[in-house]
N, C-alpha and C positions, 0 to 999 in steps of 0.2 A: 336525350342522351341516356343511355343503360346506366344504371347505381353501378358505380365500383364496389367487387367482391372485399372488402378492407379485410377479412379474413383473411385469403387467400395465403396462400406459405408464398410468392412469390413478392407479397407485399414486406415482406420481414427478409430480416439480415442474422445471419448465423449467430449466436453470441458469441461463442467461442476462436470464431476467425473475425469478427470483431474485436477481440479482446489482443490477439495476435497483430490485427493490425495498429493499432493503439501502440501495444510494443515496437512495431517497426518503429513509429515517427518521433518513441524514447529512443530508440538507437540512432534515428537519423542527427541528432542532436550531438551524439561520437562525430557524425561523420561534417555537421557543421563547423567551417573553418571561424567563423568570426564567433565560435563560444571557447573559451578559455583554454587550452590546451589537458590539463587537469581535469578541470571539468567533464570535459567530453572524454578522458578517462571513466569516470565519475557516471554519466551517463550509460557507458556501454555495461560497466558493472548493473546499474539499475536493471539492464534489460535483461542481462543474465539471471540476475536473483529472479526477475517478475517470472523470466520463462521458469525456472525451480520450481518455481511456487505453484505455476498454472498447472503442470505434469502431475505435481504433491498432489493437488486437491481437483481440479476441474478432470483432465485428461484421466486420474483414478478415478474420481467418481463414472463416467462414462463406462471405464473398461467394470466398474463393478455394478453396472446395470444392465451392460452387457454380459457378463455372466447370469446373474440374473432372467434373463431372458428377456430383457430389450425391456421399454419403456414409451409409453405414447410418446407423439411424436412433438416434436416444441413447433412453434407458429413457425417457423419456416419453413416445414417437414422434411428434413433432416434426417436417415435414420442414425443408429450410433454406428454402425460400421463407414457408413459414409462419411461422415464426419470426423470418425479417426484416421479416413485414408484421409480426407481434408486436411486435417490437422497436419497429419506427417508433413504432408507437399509443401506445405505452406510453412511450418516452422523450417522444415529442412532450408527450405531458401535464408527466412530469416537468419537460422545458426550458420549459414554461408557468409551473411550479410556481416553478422558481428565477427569473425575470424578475420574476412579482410578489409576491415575498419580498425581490426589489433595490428594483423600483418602490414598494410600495407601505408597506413596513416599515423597511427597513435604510439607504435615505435619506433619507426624514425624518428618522428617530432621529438620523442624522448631523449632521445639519442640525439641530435640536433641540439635542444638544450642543453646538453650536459648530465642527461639523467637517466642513461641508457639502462635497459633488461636487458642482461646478458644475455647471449646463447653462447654454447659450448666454444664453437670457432673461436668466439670475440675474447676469451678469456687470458689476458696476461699472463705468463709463468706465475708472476705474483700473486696474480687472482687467484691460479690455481693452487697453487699449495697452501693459498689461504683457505680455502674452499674445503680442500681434501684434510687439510686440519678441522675445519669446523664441523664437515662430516665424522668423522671422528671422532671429535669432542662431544659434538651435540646430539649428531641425531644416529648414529650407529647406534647407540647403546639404549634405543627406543625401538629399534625396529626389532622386527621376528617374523624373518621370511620362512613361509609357509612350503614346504615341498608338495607338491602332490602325487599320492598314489593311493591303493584300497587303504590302507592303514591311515592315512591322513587325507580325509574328504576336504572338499572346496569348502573354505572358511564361508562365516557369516559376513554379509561385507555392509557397514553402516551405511544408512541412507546417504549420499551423497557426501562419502568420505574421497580421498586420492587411493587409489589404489594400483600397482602395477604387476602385469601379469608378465614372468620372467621365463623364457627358453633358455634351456640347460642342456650341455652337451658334458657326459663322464659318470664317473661313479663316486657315491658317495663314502663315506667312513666304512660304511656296515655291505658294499659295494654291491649295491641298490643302482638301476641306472638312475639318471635325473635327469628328467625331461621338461618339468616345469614348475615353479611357483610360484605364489602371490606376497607380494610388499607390500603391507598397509602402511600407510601413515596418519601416524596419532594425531589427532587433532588438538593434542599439544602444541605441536612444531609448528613456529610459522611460517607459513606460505612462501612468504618473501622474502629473502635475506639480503641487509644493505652490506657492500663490502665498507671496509675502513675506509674512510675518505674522512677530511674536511672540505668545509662549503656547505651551502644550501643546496647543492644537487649529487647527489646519492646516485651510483651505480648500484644498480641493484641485480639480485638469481635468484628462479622460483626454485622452492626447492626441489620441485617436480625434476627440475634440470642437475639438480645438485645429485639426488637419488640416480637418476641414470647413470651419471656420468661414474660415481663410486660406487655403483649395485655391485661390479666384482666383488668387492671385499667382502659380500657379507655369503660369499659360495667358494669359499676355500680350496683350492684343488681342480673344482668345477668351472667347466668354460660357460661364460655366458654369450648365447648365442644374438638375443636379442629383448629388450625392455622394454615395453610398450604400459601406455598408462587407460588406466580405464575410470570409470565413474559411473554407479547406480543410481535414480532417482526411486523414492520407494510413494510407496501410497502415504501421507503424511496425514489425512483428515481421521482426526480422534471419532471414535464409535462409545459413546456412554447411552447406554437406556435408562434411559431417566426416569421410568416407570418405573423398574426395578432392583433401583437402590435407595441406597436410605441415607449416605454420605455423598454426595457430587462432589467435594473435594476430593475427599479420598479415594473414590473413582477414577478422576481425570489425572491423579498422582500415579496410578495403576497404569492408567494406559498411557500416560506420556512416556512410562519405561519400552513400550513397545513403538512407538512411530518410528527410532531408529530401524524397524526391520520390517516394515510394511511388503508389500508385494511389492516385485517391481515393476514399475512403468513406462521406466528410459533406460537406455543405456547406450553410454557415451562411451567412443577409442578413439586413440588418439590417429588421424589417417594413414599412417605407415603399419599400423598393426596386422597381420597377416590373413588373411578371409580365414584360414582353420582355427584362428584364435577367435577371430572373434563369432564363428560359428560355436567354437567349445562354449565361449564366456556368453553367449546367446542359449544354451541348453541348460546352462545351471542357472541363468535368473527367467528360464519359460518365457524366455522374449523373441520377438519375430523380429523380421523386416522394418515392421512399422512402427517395431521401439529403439530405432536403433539410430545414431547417428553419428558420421567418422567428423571429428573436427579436426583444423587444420593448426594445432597448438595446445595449450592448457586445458585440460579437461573443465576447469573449473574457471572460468574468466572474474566471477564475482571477487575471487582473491587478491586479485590488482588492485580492488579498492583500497588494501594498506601503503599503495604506492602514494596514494594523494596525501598521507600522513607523513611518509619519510622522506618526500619529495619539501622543502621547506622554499617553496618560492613563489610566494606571495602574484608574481606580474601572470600566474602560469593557471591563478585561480580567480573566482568572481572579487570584484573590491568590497570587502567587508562595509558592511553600510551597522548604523545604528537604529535601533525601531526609533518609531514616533509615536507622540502619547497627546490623547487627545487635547486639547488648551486647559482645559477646567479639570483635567486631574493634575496638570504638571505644578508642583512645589503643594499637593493635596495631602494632609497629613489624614483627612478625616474620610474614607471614602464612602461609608454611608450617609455621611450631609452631603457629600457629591452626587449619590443617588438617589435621595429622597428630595434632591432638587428637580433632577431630569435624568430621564432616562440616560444611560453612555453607551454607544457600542464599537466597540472595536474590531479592527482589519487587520489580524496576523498575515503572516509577518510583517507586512507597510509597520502595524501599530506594536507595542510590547505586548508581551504575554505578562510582562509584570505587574502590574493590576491587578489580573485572575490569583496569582501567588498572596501578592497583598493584604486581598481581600477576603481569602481563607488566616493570613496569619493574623489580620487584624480582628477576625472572629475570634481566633483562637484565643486571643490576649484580653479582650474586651469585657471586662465583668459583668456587664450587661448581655452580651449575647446567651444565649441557652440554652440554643441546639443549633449543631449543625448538619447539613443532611445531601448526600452527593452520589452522583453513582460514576463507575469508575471501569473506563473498558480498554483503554490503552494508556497507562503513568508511564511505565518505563521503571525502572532499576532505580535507587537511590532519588526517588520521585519527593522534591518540594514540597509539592503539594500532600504526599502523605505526611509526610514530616510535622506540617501545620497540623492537621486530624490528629497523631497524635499527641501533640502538644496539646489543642484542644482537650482530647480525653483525659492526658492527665490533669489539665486544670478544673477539671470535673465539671465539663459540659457534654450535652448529653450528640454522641456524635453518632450516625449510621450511615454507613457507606453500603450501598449494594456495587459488588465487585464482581465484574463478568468474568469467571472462571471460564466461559468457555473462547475467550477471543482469541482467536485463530493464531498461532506461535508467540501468543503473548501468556500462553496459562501457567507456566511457571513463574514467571513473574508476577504474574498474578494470586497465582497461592501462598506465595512471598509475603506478598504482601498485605494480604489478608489474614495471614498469621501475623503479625508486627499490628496491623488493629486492634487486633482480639485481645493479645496481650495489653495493647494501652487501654483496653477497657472498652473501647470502642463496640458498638452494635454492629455487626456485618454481615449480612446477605445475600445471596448467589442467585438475586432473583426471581424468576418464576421459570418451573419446568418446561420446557419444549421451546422456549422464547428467551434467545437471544437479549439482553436489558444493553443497546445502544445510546438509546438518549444522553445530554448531555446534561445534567443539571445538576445544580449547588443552590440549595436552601438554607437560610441563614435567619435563624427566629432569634428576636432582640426586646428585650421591655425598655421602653421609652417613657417619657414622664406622661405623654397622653394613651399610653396605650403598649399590648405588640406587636410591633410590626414585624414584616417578613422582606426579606431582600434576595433576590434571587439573578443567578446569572446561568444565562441560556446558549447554549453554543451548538454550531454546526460541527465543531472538531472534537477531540479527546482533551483531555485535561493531560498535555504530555507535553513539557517545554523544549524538549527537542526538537521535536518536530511541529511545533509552536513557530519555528522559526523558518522552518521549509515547506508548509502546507498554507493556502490560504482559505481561511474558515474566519466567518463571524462570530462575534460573541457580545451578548447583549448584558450588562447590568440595568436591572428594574427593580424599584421598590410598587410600583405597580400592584393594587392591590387585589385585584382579580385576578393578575398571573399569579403572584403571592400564592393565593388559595388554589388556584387549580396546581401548583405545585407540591402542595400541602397532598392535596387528594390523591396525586401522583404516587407520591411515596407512599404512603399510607396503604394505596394499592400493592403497589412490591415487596411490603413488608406485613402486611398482614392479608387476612379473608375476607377481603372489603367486594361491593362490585362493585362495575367498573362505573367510575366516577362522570358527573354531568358535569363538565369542563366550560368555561366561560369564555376564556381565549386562550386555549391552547389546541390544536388538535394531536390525539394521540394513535399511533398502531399500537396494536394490530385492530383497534377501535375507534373505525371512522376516519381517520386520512386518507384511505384508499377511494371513500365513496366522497371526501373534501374534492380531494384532486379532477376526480370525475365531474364533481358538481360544477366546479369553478369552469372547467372547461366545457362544459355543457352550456353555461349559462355566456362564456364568451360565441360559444357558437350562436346561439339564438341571440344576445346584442349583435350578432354581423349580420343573419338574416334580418333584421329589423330594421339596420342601415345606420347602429348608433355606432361609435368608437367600441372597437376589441382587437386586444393584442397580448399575445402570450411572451414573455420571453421568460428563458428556466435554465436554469446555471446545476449542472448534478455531477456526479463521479458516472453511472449508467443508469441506460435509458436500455429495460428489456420488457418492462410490466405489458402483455400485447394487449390487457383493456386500457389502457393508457395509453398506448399507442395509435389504438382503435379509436380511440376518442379526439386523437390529436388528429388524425385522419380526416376524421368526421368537420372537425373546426376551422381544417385549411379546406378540405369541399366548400362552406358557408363562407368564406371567405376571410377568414382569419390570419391574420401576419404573424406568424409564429419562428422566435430566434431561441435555438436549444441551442447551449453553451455544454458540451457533453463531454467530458475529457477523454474518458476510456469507453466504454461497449455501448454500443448502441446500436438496436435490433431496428430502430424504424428509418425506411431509406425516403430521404428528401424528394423534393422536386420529381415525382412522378407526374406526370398528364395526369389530372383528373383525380388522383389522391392525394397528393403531398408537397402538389406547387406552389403553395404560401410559406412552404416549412423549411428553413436553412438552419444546416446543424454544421456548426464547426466545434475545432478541438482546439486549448489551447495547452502547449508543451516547452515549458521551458524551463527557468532555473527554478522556479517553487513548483511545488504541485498545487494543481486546482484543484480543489476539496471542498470549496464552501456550495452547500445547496440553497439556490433563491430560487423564488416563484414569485412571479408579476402576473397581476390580469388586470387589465385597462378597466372593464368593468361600467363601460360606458360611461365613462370621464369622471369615475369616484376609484383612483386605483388602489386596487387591497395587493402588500407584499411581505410574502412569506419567508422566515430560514426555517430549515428543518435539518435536524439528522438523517434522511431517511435521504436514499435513492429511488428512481422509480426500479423498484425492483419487486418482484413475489413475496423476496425474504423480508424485507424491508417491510411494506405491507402489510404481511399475514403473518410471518413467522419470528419478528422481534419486537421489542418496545421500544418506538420510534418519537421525538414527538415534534411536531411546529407551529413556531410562535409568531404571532405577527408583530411586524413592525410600524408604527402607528404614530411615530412622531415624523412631523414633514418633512423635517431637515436630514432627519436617517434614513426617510425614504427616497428624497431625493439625492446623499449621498450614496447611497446601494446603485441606486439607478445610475450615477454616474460609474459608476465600479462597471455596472454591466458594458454601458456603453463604450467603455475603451476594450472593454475585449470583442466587441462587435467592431469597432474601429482597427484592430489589432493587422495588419498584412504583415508582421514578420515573422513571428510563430505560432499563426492560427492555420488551422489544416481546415478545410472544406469537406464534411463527406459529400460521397456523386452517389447518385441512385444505384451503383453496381456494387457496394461497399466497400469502395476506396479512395484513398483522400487525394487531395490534391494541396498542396503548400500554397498560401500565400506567399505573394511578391509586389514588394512597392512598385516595382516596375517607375514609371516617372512619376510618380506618386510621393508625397513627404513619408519616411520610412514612418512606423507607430508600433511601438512595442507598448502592450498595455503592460505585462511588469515591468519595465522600464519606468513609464511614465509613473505606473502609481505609486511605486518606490520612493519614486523623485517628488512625489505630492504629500505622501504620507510621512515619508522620513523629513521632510523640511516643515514638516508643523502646521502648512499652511491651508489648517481646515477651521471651519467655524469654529465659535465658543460651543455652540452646541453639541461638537463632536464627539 
C-alpha cells in the first residue's frame, strides 16, 4: 500500500470555516426546543457576538494580508481570496440561519409567554404615546442627525455602533435640498426598552424600532421618505510594536482610542434598505459584495441579550443549581493543611470557584505567608481576586502579579487593573515582549515551623469568577514540592533576565510543549507498532497546529484509538481510509463552555495525564507562555478520566465531525438519552465524589 501524503492540503480543514461551523451548532442550540426558552435567546446572542468578534480579528487579519500581497498558503491551501469568498457563502447562510431562528421561533415563543418584542403594528395607542413620550424624554435630546452634502461629509461611524441612514424629501431652513442623513445612536441608550407593566414578563421595543418609528421629529418641515438601519464591523485587532517602545501600557492606552475606527470589514442593512443606499453606504466604507450582508431585523442581535435580564421568569431559564465542593475542603477553615495533606482539584463549574478566592484571601491574611505571586490574563471588572492582592500588598507582603495587557477586548480592564496593583504597592508586569503570558498560575510562599514551603495552584481556565461559573476548566491546588520550584522558576523567568529554566514536572511554551506533545504521541505510535496498549484521548478549545496533526495522522496509520474532544476549530478531518480511521473527533455544545484542556496517553499500561493552558495551536506553542502540569495522584486521574468518558458517552449535545468538515448531531435514538453536563452537574453538585476529591 503507497504512504499517505499526510501533508497534502486535502488532508486539513479550513480554520476559519471550521470556526464558522462551530458557530453554527452554538446557534443550533437557539433553534433546540428542549433548551430553555431564554436560554436559546442567550445562545443566538452568543453566536452573534462570536460572529463580531471572528470579522474584528480573523476575517481583518485576512483582508490585511491581503493587501499585503497574500501570504503562504495554511495546510489546506486555501488562498485568501478564496477563502474570503468561502467565508461570505458560508456566514451569509449562517446570518440567514440566526434571523429565522429570531423571526420565526424566539419571538413568538416570547410573545406566547407573555414577553413579547414589539414591532410597530403590535403597538397599543397606550404603547404608543408611551413610546413617543419616552422618545422625547430620553433619547431625542441625544441624537444629532447628520445631513449630507459637500459642506457636511459622511460622519465617522464607530465600530459596530446602530446607525440609520435617513431619505429626505424638501428643503431645509437655509433652503438647501435634503436628500439624506445619518442617525447615530449613542451607546448610551439602551437597546431595549421594557414598557410599564407589572409581573415577571416585560413587553419589551428595540430602540432601533422606537427611532424609526419617531425619526420624523427630529427633520422639521422635511418629509422623511424612508429609515433604514445599518451597522459597521471595523478591524478590531490592536497593532503595538513591541520592539519600539518603551511603555506597552501606554501604548496599548494609545491604540485602544483607535479600534473604534479600524477599517471596515462588514457591513450590515437592514433588507428593506434600497440597492442605491446600500451601493452609497458601500463606497464610503471601500466595501464590496463580499462585505456585505442584508439581515432580515436588527442589525445588532447580540442586543437582546438584555432581554434575558428584564425578562424575570425563572421556568424560561436553566434551574440554578449550586457548585460542589470537594468532601475534604467542605467546613475547611485551614486550606493549606488541606493541601499539604493531598493534592485537591477542582471541576468549574460542577465544583466552586470559591476555594481559588479563598485561597488568595487566606494568603493575604496569613502572617506567615510572604509572597505572593500570579499571572493574570482575563479577572474581569471589580475582580475578587484582585481585591485579595491587594489586600495582601497592603498587609506588606511581597505580591507580583504579571498582567496580560495584551488579552484580546479585555486590555482595558486590564490597565485597570494593573494601575489599582501598583498603587497597593504590589509588583506588576506585562510579561515578556512578543509573547502573549497565558498560563494559569498562583504561587503562594509561606514559613512554616520546619521550613518554606510553596503552594501553588494550577489551572486550565482564567482566574475570572464569572465565568468560573460558565466555562469548564480544571484547577489543581499542590503543595507539591517539585511543582512548587518549577513555579518558582517560572516567574522568576517573566519577571526578570533568567534563561529558561530546567523544569522538573511542568512543561512550558513556547519551551518544549510543542516537542512534549510530539513526543508523547510518537512514543504512543511505536507502543501500537509493537502491539503494546496505546490510546490518545485530548479534550482542547482547537485543534489547528498541522505538525500535531501530522503526528496524530501518523499514530491512527500505526494503529492508535485516538478520541479528540474539540469544541471549536479543528483543521484535522477524522476517519479517512488510510490516514485518520482510528481518530474520532466530536464537539460538545451546550449550557457551559468546554474549556478545559486534557491529555491522556495509555503509554503501554503506565498512563501519564496532562491539563494545560495551551490549545493545540501555533500561538499557543510558539508565540505565548503556556504551561502543563501533570496529574499524578490516582484518584484525580482516574476522576478526569471519568470527566472524559461521559463526554465520549455524551449522544445529546455531542456533534460528530465527518471527513468533509461537517458535523453531524448525536441522537439517543432508542438509546438511554446521556448528557455529559447533565450528568456531571448531577455528580459534582451532589457531593458525591471521593475524600480524595
Amino acid at each position: 500500500m503507497d504512504t499517505p501524503d499526510l501533508k497534502a492540503p486535502q488532508q486539513y480543514i479550513n480554520r476559519e470555516l471550521s470556526f464558522l461551523e462551530f458557530n453554527q451548532r452554538v446557534l443550533d442550540q437557539a433553534f433546540d426546543v428542549t433548551v430553555p426558552l431564554l436560554e436559546r435567546l442567550k445562545f443566538l446572542c452568543i453566536s452573534c457576538s462570536n460572529l463580531d468578534e471572528f470579522f474584528e480579528i480573523r476575517v481583518a487579519g485576512l483582508k490585511q494580508l491581503q493587501e499585503l500581497g497574500g501570504a503562504p498558503l495554511a495546510a489546506d491551501g486555501m488562498s485568501i481570496a478564496e477563502q474570503l469568498t468561502a467565508l461570505h457563502e458560508r456566514a451569509t447562510r449562517l446570518v440567514a440561519d440566526q434571523y429565522r431562528c429570531l423571526n420565526d421561533q424566539l419571538l413568538p415563543g416570547l410573545a406566547a409567554e407573555g414577553a413579547p418584542l414589539l414591532e410597530r403594528p403590535q403597538w397599543t395607542p397606550q404603547a404608543q404615546q408611551w413610546l413617543e413620550q419616552y422618545f422625547e424624554r430620553e433619547v431625542e435630546p441625544v441624537l444629532s442627525p447628520l445631513g449630507l452634502d459637500p459642506a457636511r461629509p459622511f460622519p465617522r461611524i464607530q465600530n459596530k455602533s446602530l446607525n440609520f441612514i435617513v431619505r429626505l424629501e424638501g428643503k431645509d431652513a437655509f433652503d438647501r435640498d435634503s436628500e439624506l442623513a445619518i442617525v447615530q445612536a449613542p451607546r448610551s441608550l439602551p437597546r431595549v426598552v421594557p414598557l410599564p407593566g407589572v409581573g415577571s414578563g416585560r413587553a419589551c421595543v428595540l430602540l432601533s424600532t422606537i427611532v424609526q418609528a419617531f425619526v420624523h421629529k427630529l427633520f422639521s418641515g422635511i418629509k422623511v421618505i424612508g429609515c433604514y438601519q445599518f451597522r459597521i464591523t471595523r478591524n478590531s485587532d490592536l497593532f503595538v510594536d513591541e520592539e519600539e517602545i518603551d511603555d506597552l501600557r501606554r501604548a496599548l492606552e494609545g491604540e485602544l482610542a483607535h479600534r473604534r475606527y479600524g477599517s471596515a470589514v462588514r457591513l450590515e442593512t437592514s433588507s428593506d434598505c434600497p440597492d442605491d443606499l446600500v451601493k452609497f453606504l458601500q463606497a464610503q466604507f471601500s466595501s464590496n459584495v463580499l462585505d456585505t450582508y442584508h439581515v432580515s431585523g436588527p442589525v445588532n442581535l447580540n442586543r437582546l441579550s438584555a432581554v434575558y435580564d428584564l425578562v424575570q421568569r425563572p421556568d424560561l431559564k436553566y434551574p440554578i443549581f449550586t457548585p460542589g465542593l470537594p468532601k475534604r475542603l467542605v467546613g475547611s477553615s485551614d486550606l493549606f493543611a488541606a493541601i499539604r495533606a493531598q493534592d485537591v482539584l477542582l471541576f468549574h463549574p460542577y465544583q466552586s470557584f470559591a476555594p481559588v478566592m479563598d485561597f488568595l484571601r487566606q494568603a493575604a491574611a496569613d502572617p506567615q505567608v510572604l509572597a505572593i505571586k500570579q499571572t493574570l490574563y482575563r479577572a474581569g471588572h471589580d475582580s475578587p481576586l484582585v481585591d485579595a492582592l491587594v489586600a495582601a500588598a497592603h498587609a506588606g507582603k511581597d505580591v507580583t502579579v504579571i498582567v496580560e495587557l495584551r488579552a484580546r477586548f479585555d486590555e482595558e480592564a486590564n490597565i485597570e487593573l494593573s494601575n489599582r496593583l501598583q498603587e497597593a504597592g504590589a509588583h506588576v508586569m506585562y510579561g515578556v515582549v512578543g509573547y502573549k503570558t497565558h498560563a494559569k498560575l498562583t504561587l503562594v510562599v509561606r514559613r512554616e515551623a520546619n521550613g518554606i514551603h510553596r503552594y501553588c495552584h494550577l489551572g486550565t481556565g482564567n482566574y475570572h469568577p464569572r465565568t468560573a461559573r460558565a466555562y469548564t476548566d480544571y484547577g489543581l491546588f499542590t503543595g507539591d514540592a517539585e511543582i512548587g520550584h518549577d513555579v518558582h522558576e517560572l516567574f522568576l523567568q517573566l519577571t526578570s533576565l533568567t534563561q529558561t529554566p530546567k523544569l522538573a514536572r511542568l512543561t512550558q511554551s513556547p519551551f518544549g510543549m510543542h516537542e512534549m506533545v510530539l513526543a508523547k504521541i510518537a512514543r504512543e505510535t511505536e507502543l501500537a507498532r509493537a502491539g503494546r496498549p496505546a490510546r490518545i484521548i485530548a479534550k482542547m478549545n482547537a485543534l489547528v497546529e498541522s505538525q500535531s496533526i501530522e503526528a496524530l495522522y501518523r499514530a491512527s496509520c500505526a494503529g492508535v484509538k485516538i478520541d479528540l474532544i474539540i469544541r471549536g476549530v479543528c483543521a484535522l478531518k477524522p476517519g479517512v481510509p488510510g490516514v485518520s480511521e482510528n481518530i474520532a473527533v466530536r464537539s460538545i455544545v451546550g449550557r457551559f463552555l468546554e474549556h478545559s484542556r486534557v491529555c491522556y496517553f495509555e503509554n503501554g499500561g503506565e498512563p501519564e495525564l496532562f491539563c494545560a493552558s495551551a490549545d493545540w495551536m501555533e500561538r499557543n506553542f510558539f508565540r505565548r507562555v503556556e504551561v502543563a502540569f501533570p496529574i499524578s495522584a490516582p484518584e484525580l486521574k482516574e476522576r478526569i478520566l471519568r470527566d472524559l468518558d461521559a463526554c465520549l458517552q455524551d449522544n445529546c449535545q455531542a456533534w460528530m465531525l465527518k471527513p468533509d468538515g461537517s458535523y453531524e448531531r448525536l441522537s439517543p435514538g432508542k438509546a438511554k438519552p446521556f448528557n455529559a453536563q447533565s450528568e456531571l452537574l448531577a455528580v459534582y453538585a451532589a457531593g458525591s465524589l471521593p475524600a480524595a476529591g
